[in-house]
C-alpha positions in Angstrom: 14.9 -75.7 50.5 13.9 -74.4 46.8 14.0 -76.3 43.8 17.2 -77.0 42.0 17.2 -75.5 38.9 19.3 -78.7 37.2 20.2 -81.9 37.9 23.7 -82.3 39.5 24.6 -85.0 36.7 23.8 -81.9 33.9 26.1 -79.4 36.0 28.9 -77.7 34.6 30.6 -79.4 37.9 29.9 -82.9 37.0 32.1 -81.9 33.6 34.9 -79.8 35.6 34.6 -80.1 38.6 37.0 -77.4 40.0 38.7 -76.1 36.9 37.7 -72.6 37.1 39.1 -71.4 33.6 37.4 -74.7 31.6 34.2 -73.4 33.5 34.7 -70.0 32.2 35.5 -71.1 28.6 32.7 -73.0 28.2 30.1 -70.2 29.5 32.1 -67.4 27.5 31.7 -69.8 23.9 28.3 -70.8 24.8 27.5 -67.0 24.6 29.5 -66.2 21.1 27.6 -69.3 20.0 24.3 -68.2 20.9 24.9 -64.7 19.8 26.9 -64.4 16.6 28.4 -61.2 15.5 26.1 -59.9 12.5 26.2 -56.4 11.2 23.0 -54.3 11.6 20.1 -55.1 9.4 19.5 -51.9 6.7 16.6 -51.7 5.3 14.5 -49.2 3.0 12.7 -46.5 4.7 10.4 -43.9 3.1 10.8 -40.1 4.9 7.6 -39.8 3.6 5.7 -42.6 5.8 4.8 -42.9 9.4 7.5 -41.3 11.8 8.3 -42.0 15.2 8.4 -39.7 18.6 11.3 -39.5 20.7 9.3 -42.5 22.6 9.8 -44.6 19.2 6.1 -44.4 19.0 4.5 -44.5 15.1 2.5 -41.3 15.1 -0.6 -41.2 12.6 -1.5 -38.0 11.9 -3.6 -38.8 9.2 -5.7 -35.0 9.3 -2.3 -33.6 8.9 -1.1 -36.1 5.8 -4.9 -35.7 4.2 -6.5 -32.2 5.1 -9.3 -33.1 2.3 -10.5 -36.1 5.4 -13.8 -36.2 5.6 -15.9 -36.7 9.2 -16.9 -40.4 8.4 -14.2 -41.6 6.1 -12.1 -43.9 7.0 -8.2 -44.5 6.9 -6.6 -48.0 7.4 -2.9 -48.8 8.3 -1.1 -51.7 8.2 2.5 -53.9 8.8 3.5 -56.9 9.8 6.3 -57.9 13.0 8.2 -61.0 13.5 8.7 -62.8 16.5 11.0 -66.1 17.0 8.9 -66.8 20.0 5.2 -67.0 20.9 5.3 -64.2 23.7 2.9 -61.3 24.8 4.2 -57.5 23.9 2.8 -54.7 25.7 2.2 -51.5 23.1 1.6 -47.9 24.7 -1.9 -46.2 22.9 -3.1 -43.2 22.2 -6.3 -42.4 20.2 -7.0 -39.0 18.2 -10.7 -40.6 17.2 -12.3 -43.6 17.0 -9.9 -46.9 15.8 -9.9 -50.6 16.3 -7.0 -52.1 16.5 -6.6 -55.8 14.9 -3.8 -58.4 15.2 -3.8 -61.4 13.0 -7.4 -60.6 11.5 -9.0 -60.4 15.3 -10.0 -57.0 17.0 -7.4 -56.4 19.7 -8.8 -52.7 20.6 -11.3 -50.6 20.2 -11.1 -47.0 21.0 -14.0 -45.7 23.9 -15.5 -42.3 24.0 -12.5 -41.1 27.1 -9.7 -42.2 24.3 -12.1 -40.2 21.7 -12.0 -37.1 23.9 -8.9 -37.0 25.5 -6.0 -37.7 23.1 -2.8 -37.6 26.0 -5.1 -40.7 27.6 -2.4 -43.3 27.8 -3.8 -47.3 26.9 -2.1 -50.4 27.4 -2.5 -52.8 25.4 -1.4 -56.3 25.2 -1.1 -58.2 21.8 -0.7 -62.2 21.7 2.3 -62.4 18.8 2.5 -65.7 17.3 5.7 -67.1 16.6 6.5 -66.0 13.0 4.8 -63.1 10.6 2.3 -61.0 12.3 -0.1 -58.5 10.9 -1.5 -55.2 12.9 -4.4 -53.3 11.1 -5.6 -50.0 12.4 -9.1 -49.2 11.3 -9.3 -45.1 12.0 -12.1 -43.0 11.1 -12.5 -39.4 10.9 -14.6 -36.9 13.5 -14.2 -33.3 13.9 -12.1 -33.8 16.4 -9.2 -35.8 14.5 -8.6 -39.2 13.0 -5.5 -41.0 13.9 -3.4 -42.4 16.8 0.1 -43.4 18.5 1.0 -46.8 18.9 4.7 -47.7 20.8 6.7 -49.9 23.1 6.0 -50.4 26.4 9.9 -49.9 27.0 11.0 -48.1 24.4 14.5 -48.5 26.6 14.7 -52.2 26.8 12.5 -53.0 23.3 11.9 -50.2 20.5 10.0 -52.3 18.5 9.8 -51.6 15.0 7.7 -52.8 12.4 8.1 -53.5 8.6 6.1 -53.0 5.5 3.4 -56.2 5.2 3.0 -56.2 1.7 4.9 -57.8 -1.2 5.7 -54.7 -3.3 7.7 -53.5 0.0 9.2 -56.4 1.5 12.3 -55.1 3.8 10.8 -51.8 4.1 10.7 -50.3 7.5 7.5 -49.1 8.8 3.4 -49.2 8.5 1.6 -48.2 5.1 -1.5 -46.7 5.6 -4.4 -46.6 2.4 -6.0 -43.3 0.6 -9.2 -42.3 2.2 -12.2 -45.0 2.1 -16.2 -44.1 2.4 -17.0 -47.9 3.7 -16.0 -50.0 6.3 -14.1 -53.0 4.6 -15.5 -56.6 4.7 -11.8 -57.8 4.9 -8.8 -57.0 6.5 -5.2 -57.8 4.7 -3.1 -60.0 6.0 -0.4 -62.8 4.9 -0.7 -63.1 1.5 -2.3 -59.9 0.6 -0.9 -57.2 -1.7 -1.2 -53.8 -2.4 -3.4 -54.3 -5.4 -5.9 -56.5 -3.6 -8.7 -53.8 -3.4 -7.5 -51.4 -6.4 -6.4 -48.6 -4.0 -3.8 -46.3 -3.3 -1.5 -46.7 -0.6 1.3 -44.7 0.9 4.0 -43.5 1.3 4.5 -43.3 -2.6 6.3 -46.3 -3.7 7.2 -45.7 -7.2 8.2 -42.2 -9.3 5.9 -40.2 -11.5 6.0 -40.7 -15.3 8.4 -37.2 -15.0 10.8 -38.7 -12.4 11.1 -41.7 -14.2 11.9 -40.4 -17.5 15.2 -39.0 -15.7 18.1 -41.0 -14.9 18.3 -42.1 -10.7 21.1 -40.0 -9.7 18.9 -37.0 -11.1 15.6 -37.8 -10.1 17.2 -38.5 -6.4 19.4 -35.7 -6.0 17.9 -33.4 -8.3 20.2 -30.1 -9.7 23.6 -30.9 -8.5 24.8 -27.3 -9.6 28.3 -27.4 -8.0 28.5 -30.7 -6.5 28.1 -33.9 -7.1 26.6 -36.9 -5.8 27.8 -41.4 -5.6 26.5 -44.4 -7.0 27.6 -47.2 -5.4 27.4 -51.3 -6.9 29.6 -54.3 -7.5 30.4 -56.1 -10.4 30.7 -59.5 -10.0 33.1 -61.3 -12.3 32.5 -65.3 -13.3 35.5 -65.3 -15.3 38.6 -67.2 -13.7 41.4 -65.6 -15.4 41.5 -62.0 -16.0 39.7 -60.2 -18.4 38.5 -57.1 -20.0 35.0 -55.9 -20.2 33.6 -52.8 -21.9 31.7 -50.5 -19.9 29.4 -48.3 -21.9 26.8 -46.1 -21.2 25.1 -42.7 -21.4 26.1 -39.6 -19.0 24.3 -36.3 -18.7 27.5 -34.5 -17.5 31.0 -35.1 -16.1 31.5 -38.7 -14.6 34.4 -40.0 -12.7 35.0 -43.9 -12.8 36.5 -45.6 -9.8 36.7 -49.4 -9.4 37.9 -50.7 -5.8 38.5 -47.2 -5.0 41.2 -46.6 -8.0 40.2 -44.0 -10.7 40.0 -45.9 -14.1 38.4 -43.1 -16.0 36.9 -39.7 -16.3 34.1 -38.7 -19.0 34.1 -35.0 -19.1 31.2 -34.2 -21.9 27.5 -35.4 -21.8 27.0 -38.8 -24.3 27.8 -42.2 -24.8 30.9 -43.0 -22.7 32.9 -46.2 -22.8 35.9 -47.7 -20.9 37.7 -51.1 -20.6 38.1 -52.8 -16.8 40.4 -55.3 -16.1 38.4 -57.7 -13.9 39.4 -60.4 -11.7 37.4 -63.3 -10.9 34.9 -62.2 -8.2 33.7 -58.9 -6.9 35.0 -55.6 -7.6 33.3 -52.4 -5.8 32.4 -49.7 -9.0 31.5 -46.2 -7.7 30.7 -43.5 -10.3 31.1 -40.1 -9.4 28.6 -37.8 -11.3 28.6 -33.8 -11.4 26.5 -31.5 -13.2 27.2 -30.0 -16.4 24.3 -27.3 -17.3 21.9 -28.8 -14.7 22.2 -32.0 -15.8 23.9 -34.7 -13.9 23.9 -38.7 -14.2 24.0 -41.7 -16.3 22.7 -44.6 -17.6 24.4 -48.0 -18.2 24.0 -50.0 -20.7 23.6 -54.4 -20.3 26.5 -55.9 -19.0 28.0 -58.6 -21.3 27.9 -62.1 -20.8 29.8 -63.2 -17.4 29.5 -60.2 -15.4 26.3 -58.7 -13.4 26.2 -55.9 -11.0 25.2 -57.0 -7.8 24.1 -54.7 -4.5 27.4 -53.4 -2.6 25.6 -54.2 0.6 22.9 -56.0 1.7 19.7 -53.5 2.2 16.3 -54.8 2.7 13.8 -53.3 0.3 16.6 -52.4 -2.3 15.0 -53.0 -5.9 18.1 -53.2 -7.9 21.8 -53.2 -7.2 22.5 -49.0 -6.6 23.2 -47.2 -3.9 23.2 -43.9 -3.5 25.1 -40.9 -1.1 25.0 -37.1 -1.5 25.1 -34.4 -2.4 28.6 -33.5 -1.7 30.5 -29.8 -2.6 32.8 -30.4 -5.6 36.0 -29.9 -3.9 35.1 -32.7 -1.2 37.2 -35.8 -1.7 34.8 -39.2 -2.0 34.3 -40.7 1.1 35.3 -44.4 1.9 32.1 -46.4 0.7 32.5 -49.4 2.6 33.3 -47.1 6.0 30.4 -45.3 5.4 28.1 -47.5 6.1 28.8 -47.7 9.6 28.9 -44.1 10.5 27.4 -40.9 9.5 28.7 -39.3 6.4 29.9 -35.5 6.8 29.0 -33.2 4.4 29.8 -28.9 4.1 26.5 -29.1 4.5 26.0 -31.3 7.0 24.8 -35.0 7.6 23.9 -37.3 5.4 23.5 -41.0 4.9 22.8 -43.6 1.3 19.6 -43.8 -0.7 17.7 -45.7 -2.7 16.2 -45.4 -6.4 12.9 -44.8 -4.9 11.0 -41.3 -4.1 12.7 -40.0 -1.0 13.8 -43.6 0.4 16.5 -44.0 2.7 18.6 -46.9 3.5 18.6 -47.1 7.8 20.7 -49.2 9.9 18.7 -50.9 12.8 19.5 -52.9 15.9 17.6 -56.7 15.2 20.3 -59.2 16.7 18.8 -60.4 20.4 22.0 -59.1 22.0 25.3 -58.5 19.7 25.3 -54.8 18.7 23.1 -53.1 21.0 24.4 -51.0 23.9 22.2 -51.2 27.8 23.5 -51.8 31.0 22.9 -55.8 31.4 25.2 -55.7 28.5 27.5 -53.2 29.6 28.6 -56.4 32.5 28.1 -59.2 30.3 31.0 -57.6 28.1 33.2 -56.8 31.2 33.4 -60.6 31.9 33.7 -61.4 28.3 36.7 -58.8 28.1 38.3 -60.3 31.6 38.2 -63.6 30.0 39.4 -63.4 27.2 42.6 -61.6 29.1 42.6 -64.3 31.7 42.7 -67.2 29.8 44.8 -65.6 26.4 41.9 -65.7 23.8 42.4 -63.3 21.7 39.1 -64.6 19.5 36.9 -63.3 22.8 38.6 -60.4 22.7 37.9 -59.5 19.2 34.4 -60.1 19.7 33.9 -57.8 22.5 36.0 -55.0 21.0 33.8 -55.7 17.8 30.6 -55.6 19.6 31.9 -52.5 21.4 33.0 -50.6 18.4 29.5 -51.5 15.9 28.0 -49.4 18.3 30.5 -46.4 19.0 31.1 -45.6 15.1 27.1 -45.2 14.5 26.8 -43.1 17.7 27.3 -40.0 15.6 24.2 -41.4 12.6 22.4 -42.3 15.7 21.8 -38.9 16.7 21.3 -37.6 13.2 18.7 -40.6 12.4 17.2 -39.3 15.5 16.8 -35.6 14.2 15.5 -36.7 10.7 13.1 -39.5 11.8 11.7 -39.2 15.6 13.4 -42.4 17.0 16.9 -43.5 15.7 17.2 -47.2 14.9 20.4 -48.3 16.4 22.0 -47.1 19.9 17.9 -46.3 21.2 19.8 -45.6 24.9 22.7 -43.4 23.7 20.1 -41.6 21.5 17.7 -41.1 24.3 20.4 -40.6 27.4 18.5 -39.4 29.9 19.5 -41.9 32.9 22.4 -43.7 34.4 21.9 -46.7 33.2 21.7 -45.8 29.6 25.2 -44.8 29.9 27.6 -45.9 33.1 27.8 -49.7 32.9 28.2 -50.3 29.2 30.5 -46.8 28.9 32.4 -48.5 31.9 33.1 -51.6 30.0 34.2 -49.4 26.6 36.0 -47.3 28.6 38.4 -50.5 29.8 38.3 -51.4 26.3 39.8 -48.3 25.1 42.6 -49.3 27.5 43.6 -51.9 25.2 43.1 -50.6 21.8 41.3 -47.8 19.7 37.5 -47.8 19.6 36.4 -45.8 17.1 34.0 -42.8 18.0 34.4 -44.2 21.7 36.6 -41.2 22.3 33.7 -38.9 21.8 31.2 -41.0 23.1 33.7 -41.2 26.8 33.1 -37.2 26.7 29.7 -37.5 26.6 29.1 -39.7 29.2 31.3 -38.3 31.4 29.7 -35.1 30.9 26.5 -36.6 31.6 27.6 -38.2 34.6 29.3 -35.3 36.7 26.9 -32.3 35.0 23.1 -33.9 34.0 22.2 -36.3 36.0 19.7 -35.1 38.8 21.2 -35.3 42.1 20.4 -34.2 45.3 22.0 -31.1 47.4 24.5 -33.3 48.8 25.4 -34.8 45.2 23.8 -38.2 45.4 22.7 -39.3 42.2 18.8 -39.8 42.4 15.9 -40.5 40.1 13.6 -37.6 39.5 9.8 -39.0 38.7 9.3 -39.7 34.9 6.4 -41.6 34.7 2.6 -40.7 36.6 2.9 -44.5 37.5 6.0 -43.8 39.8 5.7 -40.2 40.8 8.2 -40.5 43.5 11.8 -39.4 43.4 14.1 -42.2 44.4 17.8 -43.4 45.3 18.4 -46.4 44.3 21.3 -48.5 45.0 21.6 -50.2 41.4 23.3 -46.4 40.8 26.5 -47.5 42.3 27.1 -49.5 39.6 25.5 -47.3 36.7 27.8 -44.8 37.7 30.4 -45.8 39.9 32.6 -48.1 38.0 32.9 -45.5 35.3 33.8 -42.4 37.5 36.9 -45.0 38.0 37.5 -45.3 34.9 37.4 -41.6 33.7 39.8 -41.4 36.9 42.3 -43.8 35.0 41.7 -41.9 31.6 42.1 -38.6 32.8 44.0 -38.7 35.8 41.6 -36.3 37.4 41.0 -36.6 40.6 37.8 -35.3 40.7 35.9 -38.5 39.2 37.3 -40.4 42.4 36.0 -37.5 45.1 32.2 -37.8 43.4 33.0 -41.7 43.4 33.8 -42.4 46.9 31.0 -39.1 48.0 28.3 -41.6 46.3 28.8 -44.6 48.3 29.3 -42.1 51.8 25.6 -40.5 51.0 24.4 -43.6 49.8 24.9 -45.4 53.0 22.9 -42.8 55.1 19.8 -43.1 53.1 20.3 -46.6 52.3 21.7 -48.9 54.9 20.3 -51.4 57.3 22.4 -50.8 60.5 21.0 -54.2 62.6 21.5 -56.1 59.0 24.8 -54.7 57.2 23.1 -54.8 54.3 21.4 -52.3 52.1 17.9 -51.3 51.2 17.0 -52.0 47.7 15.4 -48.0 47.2 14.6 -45.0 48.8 11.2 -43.5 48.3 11.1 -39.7 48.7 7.3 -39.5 48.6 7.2 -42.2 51.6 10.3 -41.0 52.7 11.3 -44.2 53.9 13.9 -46.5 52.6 11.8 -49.8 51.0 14.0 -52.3 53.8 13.8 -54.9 51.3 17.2 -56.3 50.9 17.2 -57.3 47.3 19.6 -59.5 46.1 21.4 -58.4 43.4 20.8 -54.8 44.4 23.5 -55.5 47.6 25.6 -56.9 44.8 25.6 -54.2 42.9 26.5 -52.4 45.9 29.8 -54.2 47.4 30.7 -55.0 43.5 31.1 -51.2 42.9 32.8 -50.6 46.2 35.5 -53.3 45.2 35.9 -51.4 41.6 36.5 -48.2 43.7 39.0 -49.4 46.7 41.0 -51.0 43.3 41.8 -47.5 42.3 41.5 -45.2 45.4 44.6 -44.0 46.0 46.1 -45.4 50.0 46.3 -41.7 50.9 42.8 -40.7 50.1 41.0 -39.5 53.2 38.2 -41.5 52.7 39.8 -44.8 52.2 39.9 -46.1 55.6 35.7 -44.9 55.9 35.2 -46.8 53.1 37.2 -49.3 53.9 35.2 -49.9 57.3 32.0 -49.8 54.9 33.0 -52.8 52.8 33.9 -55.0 55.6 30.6 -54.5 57.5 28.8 -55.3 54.3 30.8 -58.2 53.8 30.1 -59.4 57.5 26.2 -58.7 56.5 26.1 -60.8 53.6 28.2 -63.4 54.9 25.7 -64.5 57.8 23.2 -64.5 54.7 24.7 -67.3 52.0 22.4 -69.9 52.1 23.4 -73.7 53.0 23.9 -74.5 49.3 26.3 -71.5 48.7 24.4 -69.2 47.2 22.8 -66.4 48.5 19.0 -65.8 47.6 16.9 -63.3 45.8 15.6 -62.1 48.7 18.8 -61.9 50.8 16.7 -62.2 54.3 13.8 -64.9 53.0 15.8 -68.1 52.6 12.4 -69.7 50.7 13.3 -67.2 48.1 15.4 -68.6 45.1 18.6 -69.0 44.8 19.7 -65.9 42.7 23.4 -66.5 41.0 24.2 -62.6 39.8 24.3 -61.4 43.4 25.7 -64.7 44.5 28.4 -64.4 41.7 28.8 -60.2 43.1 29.1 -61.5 46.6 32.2 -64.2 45.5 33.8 -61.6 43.5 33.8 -58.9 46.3 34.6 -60.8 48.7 37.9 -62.9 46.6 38.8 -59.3 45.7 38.8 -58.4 49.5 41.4 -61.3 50.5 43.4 -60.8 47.8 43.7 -57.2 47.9 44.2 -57.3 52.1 41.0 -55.6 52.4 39.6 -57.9 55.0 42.0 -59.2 57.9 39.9 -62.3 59.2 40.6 -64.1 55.8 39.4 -67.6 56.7 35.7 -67.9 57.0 35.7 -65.5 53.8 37.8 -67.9 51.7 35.7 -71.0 52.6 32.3 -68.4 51.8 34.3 -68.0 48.7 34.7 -71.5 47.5 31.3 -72.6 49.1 29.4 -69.9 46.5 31.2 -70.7 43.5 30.8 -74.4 43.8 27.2 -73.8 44.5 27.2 -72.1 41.5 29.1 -75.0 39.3 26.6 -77.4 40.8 23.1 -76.0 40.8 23.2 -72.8 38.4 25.3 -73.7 35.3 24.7 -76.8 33.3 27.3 -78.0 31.4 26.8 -76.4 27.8 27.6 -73.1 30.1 23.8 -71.8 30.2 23.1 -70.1 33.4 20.2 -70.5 35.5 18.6 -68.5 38.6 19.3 -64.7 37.3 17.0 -62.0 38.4 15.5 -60.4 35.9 15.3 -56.6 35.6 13.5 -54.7 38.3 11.0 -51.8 39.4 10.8 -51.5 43.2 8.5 -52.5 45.8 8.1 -51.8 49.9 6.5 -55.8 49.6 8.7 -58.7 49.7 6.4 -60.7 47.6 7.1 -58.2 44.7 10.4 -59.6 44.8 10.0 -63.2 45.9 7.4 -64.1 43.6 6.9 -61.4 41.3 10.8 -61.2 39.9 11.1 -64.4 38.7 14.1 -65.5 37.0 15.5 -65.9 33.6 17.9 -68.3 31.8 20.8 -66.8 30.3 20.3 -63.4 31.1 22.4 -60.8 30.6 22.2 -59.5 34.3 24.0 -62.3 35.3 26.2 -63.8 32.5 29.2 -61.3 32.6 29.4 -61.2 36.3 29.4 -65.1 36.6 32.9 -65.0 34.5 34.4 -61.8 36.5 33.3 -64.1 39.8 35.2 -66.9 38.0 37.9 -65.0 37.3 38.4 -63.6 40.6 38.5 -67.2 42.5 41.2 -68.3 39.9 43.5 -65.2 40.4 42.3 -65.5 44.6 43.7 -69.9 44.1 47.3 -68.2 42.5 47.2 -65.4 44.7 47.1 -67.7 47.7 49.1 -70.8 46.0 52.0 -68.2 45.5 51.5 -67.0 49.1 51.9 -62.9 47.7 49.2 -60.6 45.9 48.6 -61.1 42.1 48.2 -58.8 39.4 44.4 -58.0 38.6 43.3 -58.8 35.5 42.9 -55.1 33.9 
C-alpha cells in the first residue's frame, strides 16, 4: 500500500463528507484565493539593451555593440532575479569567448576551451536562487574570436525567465546592464547594494538624455519632428479637495495642443506660448491627456507647478517610470485618440503600423509581462484548470467564478495581437510566451478549447481572432503523418525521435469539438474522430485495454508503459467527442466500441482505495488523482449518456474513486495532493514510478478534479430523477 498523502481527519471528507458541490466550492475558492487576479506587471525597458532570441535567451553580442573591443578587455554584465522560493533553475549557455558566470558573488561557470571554440555548444547550467533578490554577473573577455554569450531558460515554454535591472538608478527596469569596456579584471563584483556609480564607470543601455535632448521638452525629444501628426501624453491629476474646484493649468507649448480631461475636450491652444485653462476638479483622480501637434517642427509642452492640493500622479503603474508621464505615438493627424485606459491592454494601431507607450527616457518602452504564478498566463495545464473553474461556476450559480475565468481568459486574448508585435521588436514577447511561439499542440488546443467554451457564453475580446488561428494551426501546421495523426516531429538533439503521443488527444481533440460547435463544420469532427481511430493502432494495448503512453518512431515500438494520466487524457477526450458526434456518424458505433473496452481496461485497474495509480499496471506506484479524477469523469459521463450498458460495477467504480479522492487527496482547505507532474517519456517504468513525482496543487490536476466532481453530481440527479440530465455546457 503507498503512503497516504493526508491524514483522514484533515480530508476534505471528514468536513463534507458526500456533498459533492461544498467539495467543489471549497477547491474552486481555495484556487481564486491562492491566485488573485492582478493585471500584468509593466515595466521600463530600454530597445537599446540586451535583446532576447525567439528562445527568450539574452544575447550579448558585445563585438557587435563595441566594435572598438579590444582582444583582452573585458566586458561585465549584470541583473538581479527574484524568487519567492529557495529552488534550483536550470539556464541554457552559450559562450562566444571566455566568461565566468557568478551568482550571488560565487563563480557558477566558467567557460572551457570547447565553449571557446564552438559557439552553437549548448551548456546547462544549474544556479542555486535564494529565496529573495539574486544577482548574476557575467565576466566576458575579448579574443579574436568574439566576446559575449547567450544565457536562457531551460523551458522557455513552461518558464521564460526574465530578469530586471540590479541597480538603484534602474529599479523596475527589465533586463541586464552590461559596463563600458574595462583593461583589468575587477577585485569586486556588484551586488545588493551596489550602484551604478560604485566604480566611476559607464554603463549601458544609456539611461539618461544628452545635454541636447534634455534642453527639449519630452514629447519632442521622444518623438522627435511630428511634421503631420501628432503624438499623447498621458497622467492623472489627483484632486485633495472635497468639494469642487477650479484649478489653473498653465504652461508653455511649442505648437498646437489639445486638452482633454477624462476623455472630454476642455481646451485647445492653437499658437506656440504660454497657454492657460481652468478645470473643474472633483475630489480624487481625473485622467489629463494632452494632445500635441507640430507647428513648424516644433511640437510639445511644458507644465508649469501645480498649485497647492493637486499633484499629477502616473496613469498606471509602470516599473522604472521616473515621473508621472506616459507617452504613445506618433499618430497621423486625422486619426482620432485612442482609448488610454484600453490601450494598455492591447496593441495600439497606427497608419503606420504598431505601436505601444513610452517613457521620458532615451528610447524606453513600457512592456507588459507575465509575473503572477498562474492568473494571466495561457499553457495547457491551465487551459483544464479553467475548464473546471468555468463548469463550476455554471454548476453551482456563481457568477464571481465565472468572472474570474472569463477575466483570466480575456487578459490574455486582448494582448495576443501586442504579443506578436513585442515579439517582432524585441526577440521574445513578455506576455502570451506560447501563443507567441506556437509551434505545438499544446501551446494551443487545451487552453483554446476552454476559451472557445467561453466564447459560448459571452464576448472574449481578440478570442475571435485568436479561435482562427488556432484552428488554422490545428487542421493545416501541425506535422502529422500520411494518415493524418497528429505527431511530434524531433526538435531537440536530446529527443531526436518522432513521436505520437497520446496526451495529443486532449491538445487537440476537445477543441476540433469545439470549432465543430462554432462553425458547424463538419470537417473538425471527421479529423476528430480519424485521431482517436489512428491513434489506437499505434497506441493500444490489446491484452490490457489500455494505451501506451508514446510511440517512438526511431524504436518503432510503442513505449508499453501505461501512464496514468496519459490513459486519462485518452478516455477524457473520447467522452468530449461521443458528447457531440452526431448518432448518425459512421464512426460512432467504432468509437463507441473503443471507449467501452478502455473503460473495461481501466476498471480492472482502480486500486483498493479508489484511485487508480501513476503507473496504471504497478499498484506500488502512487496514487495519482488527475487520471483518477479523468477515469470518474469518463466513466459518470458514460452512464449517464447510455454509453455503457452494464451500468452497475461502473457506478460503484464511480463513487469508490471519488470518495478515495475526498478522503486521501484533498484536504479540507481544498488543496490537492498526488498530481503528476508534467512529463517527457520513457520505455522504463522507473522513469515514471519514481522519477515523476508529484506536486501539490498543480495545475494538471486542479481543473479536472472539479469537472470529475461535477460529473458525479449531475450522474446522483441523473440517476435520482431516473432520466438523462442536461450537461453542464
Amino acid at each position: 500500500m503507498t503512503e497516504r498523502y493526508i491524514d483522514i481527519n484533515e480530508s476534505i471528507f471528514a468536513k463534507c463528507g458526500n456533498r459533492v458541490s461544498e467539495i467543489l466550492a471549497t477547491i474552486a475558492d481555495r484556487y481564486v484565493g491562492n491566485n488573485p487576479p492582478y493585471p500584468m506587471t509593466y515595466r521600463a525597458f530600454s530597445a537599446e539593451g540586451i535583446l532576447k532570441k525567439h528562445d527568450y535567451s539574452y544575447d550579448f553580442q558585445l563585438t557587435e555593440r563595441f566594435p572598438e573591443l579590444q582582444n583582452g578587455q573585458i566586458v561585465y554584465a549584470w541583473s538581479k532575479y527574484w524568487s519567492d522560493v529557495e529552488t534550483p533553475l536550470n539556464f541554457i549557455l552559450y559562450c562566444y569567448g571566455p566568461l565566468i558566470l557568478y551568482a550571488n558573488g560565487q563563480p557558477i561557470y566558467k567557460a572551457n576551451i570547447a565553449d571557446e571554440l564552438n559557439p552553437k555548444r549548448r551548456t546547462v547550467v544549474t544556479i542555486q536562487m535564494q529565496k529573495g533578490w539574486n544577482h548574476l554577473v557575467f565576466q566576458f573577455t575579448k579574443t579574436e574570436a568574439g566576446c559575449g554569450g547567450s544565457l536562457g531558460p531551460g523551458s522557455y515554454k513552461s518558464n521564460p525567465v526574465h530578469f530586471l535591472a540590479p541597480s538603484p538608478e534602474r529599479f523596475g527596469h527589465e533586463g541586464w546592464i552590461y559596463s563600458e569596456p574595462q583593461d583589468h579584471v575587477w577585485g569586486e563584483l556588484p551586488g545588493e547594494g551596489s550602484t551604478e556609480a560604485d566604480n566611476g564607470i559607464s554603463w549601458y543601455p544609456k539611461l539618461e538624455w544628452s545635454e541636447v535632448e534634455q534642453a527639449k521638452n519630452p514629447t519632442a525629444r521622444i518623438f522627435g519632428e511630428l511634421s503631420g501628426k501628432y503624438a499623447l501624453a498621458w497622467t492623472k491629476l489627483r484632486s485633495f479637495a472635497q468639494e469642487l474646484r477650479s484649478v489653473e493649468l498653465t504652461g508653455t507649448a511649442a505648437g498646437n495642443i489639445a486638452i482633454y480631461m477624462d476623455g472630454e475636450l476642455q481646451a485647445t491652444i492653437d499658437t506656440a506660448g504660454a497657454f492657460r485653462v481652468v478645470l473643474k476638479l472633483a475630489y480624487g483622480e481625473h485622467s489629463l491627456v494632452i494632445q500635441s501637434f507640430s507647428t513648424n517642427g516644433d511640437a510639445g509642452f511644458r507644465l508649469d507647478p501645480l498649485p497647492a492640493g493637486v499633484q499629477l500622479v502616473e496613469p498606471y503603474p509602470v516599473h522604472g517610470t521616473k515621473d508621472e508621464w506616459l507617452y504613445l505615438g506618433p499618430f497621423a493627424a486625422e486619426e482620432s485618440i485612442p482609448d488610454v485606459e484600453e490601450s494598455l491592454h492591447a496593441l495600439v494601431e497606427t497608419q503606420e503600423g504598431g505601436t505601444f507607450w513610452r517613457l521620458d527616457q532615451p528610447n524606453t518602452w513600457v512592456r507588459p509581462f507575465t509575473e503572477n504564478a498562474l492568473f494571466g498566463k495561457w499553457n495547457y495545464p491551465l487551459g483544464v484548470t479553467l475548464y473546471g473553474m468555468l463548469q463550476t461556476g455554471k454548476l453551482l450559480g456563481r457568477d464571481d467564478l465565472l468572472q474570474y475565468v472569463y477575466k483570466h481568459i480575456e487578459t490574455c486574448t486582448r494582448l495576443y495581437t501586442y504579443a506578436n508585435w513585442d515579439k517582432e521588436q524585441y526577440g521574445a514577447s513578455g506576455v502570451l510566451n506560447t501563443l507567441a511561439t506556437l509551434d505545438s499542440l499544446d501551446d494551443c488546443g487545451s487552453f483554446g478549447a476552454t476559451m472557445l467554451l467561453a466564447l459560448q457564453n459571452q464576448p472574449l475580446r481578440g478570442a475571435e481572432r485568436i479561435a482562427d488561428v488556432i484552428a488554422d494551426y490545428i487542421s493545416n501546421k501541425q506535422d502529422r503523418l500520411p494518415d493524418g495523426s497528429l505527431y511530434r516531429k524531433p526538435k531537440h538533439v536530446d529527443f531526436p525521435n518522432a513521436t505520437l503521443w497520446c496526451d495529443d488527444l486532449y491538445m487537440s481533440v476537445p477543441y476540433l469539438c469545439r470549432c465543430y460547435q462554432r462553425t458547424g463544420e463538419i470537417s473538425y469532427l471527421e479529423d476528430a474522430a480519424n485521431q482517436f481511430i489512428q491513434f489506437k493502432k499505434q497506441l493500444y494495448i490489446h491484452e490490457l485495454q489500455i494505451m501506451s503512453h508514446v510511440y517512438d518512431f526511431g524504436i518503432d515500438k510503442p513505449t508499453k508503459i501505461a501512464w496514468g494520466r496519459g490513459n486519462g487524457w485518452v478516455i477524457f477526450s473520447l467522452s468530449e467527442l461521443l458528447a457531440v458526434l452526431p448518432e448518425t456518424h459512421a464512426k460512432r458505433e467504432e468509437l463507441l466500441q473503443f471507449f467501452n473496452e478502455l473503460s473495461e481496461g481501466y476498471l480492472r485497474l482502480q486500486g483498493e482505495n479508489g484511485l487508480w495509480h501513476q503507473v496504471l499496471t504497478e499498484h506500488a506506484s502512487y496514487e495519482e488523482t488527475s487520471c483518477t479524477s479523468m477515469f470518474v469523469y469518463a466513466f459518470a459521463r458514460g452512464v449517464r449518456y447510455g454509453w455503457i450498458t452494464d451500468t452497475e460495477k461502473y457506478i460503484a467504480a464511480i463513487h469508490k474513486g471519488w470518495n478515495g479522492m475526498a478522503r486521501i487527496s484533498i484536504d479540507k482547505f481544498g488543496n490537492v495532493y498526488g498530481v503528476c507532474r508534467g512529463s517527457g517519456y520513457s520505455y522504463s517504468v522507473g522513469y515514471y514510478k519514481d522519477d515523476l513525482s508529484w506536486l501539490l496543487n498543480d495545475t494538471h490536476g486542479i481543473g479536472i478534479v472539479l469537472l470529475a466532481g461535477i460529473e458525479v453530481l449531475q450522474l446522483e440527479r441523473h440517476l435520482a430523477n431516473g432520466k438523462t440530465s442536461v450537461a453542464v455546457d
